[in-house]
N, C-alpha and C positions, 0 to 999 in steps of 0.2 A: 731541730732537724729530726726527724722520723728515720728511725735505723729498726731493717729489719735482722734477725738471728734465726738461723737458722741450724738445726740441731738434731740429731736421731739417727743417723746417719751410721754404716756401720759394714763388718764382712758378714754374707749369711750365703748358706748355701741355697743354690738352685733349688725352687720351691720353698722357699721361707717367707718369711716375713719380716717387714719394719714397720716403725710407724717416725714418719718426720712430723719436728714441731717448728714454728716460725714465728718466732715473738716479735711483735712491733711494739717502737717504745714509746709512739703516738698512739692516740685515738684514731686512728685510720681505719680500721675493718667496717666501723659502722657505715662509712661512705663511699668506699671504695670495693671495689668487686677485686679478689686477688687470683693471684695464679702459681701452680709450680713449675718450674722450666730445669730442663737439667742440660747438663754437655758432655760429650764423653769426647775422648783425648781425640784429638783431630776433627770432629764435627763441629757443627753448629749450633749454637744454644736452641733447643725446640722447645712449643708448650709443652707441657706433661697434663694438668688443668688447671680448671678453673671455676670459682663459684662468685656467684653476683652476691649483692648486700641481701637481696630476696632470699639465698641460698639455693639458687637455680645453679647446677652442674653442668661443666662439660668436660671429656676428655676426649685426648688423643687415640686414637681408631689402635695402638699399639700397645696402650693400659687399661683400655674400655672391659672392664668385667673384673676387674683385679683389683685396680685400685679405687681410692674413697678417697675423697678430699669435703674437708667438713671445717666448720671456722668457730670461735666461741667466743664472740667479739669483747663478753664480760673478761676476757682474761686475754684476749688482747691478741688472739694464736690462731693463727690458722695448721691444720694437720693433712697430712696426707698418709693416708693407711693404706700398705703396697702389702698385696698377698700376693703367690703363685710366682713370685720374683726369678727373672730370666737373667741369663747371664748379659743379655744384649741392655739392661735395666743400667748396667753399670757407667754410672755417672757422677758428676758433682751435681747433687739436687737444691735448686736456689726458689725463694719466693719473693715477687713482688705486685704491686697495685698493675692490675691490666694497664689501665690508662697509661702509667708513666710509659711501660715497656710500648704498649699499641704506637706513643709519642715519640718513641727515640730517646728519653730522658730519664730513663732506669738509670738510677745507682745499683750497682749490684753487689751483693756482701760476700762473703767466705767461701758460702754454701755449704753444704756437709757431704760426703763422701759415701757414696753407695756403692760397694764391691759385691757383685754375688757372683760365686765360683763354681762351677760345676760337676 
């Protein structure tokens, strides 16, 4: 069974920066297009993005210019590197294959905890 970890996660202040990692314990990056999704306390879980096995990007219209999502399928991790970090940014940040989540059949892990304070 394919378990993703996700990891990087952290307090920074408004205008900072992280970088999240997300280690899968299968060979899955090679065939699947993944994505980040976060939730902060009473919302919804949203996309954050997303990159195909081509390494074709997309994000959300509210990270577009900040953040990079980039994948290094030799080492099994997909990353997302958040600059220019707002306090509205603050969420549990999780990663999984588009497909499962697009399917309804996401397992979802821990996530890591992004605080940025103002």
């Amino acid at each position: 069974q394919v378990q993703l970890v996700e990891s990087g996660g952290g307090l920074v202040q408004a205008g900072g920066s992280l970088r999240l990692s997300c280690v899968a314990t299968g060979n899955i990056l090679s065939i699947n297009a993944m994505g980040w999704y976060r939730q902060a306390p009473g919302k919804q879980r949203e996309l954050v993005a997303t990159i195909t096995v081509l390494g074709t990007t997309n994000y959300a219209s509210s990270v577009k210019g900040r953040f990079t999502i980039s994948r290094d399928s030799a080492k099994n991790t997909v990353y997302l590197w958040m600059n220019s970090l707002k306090t509205e940014d603050t969420a549990t940040y999780y990663c999984n294959t588009v497909r499962e989540v697009v399917s309804g059949i996401a397992i979802w892990g821990q996530g890591t905890q992004v605080t940025v304070s103002s």
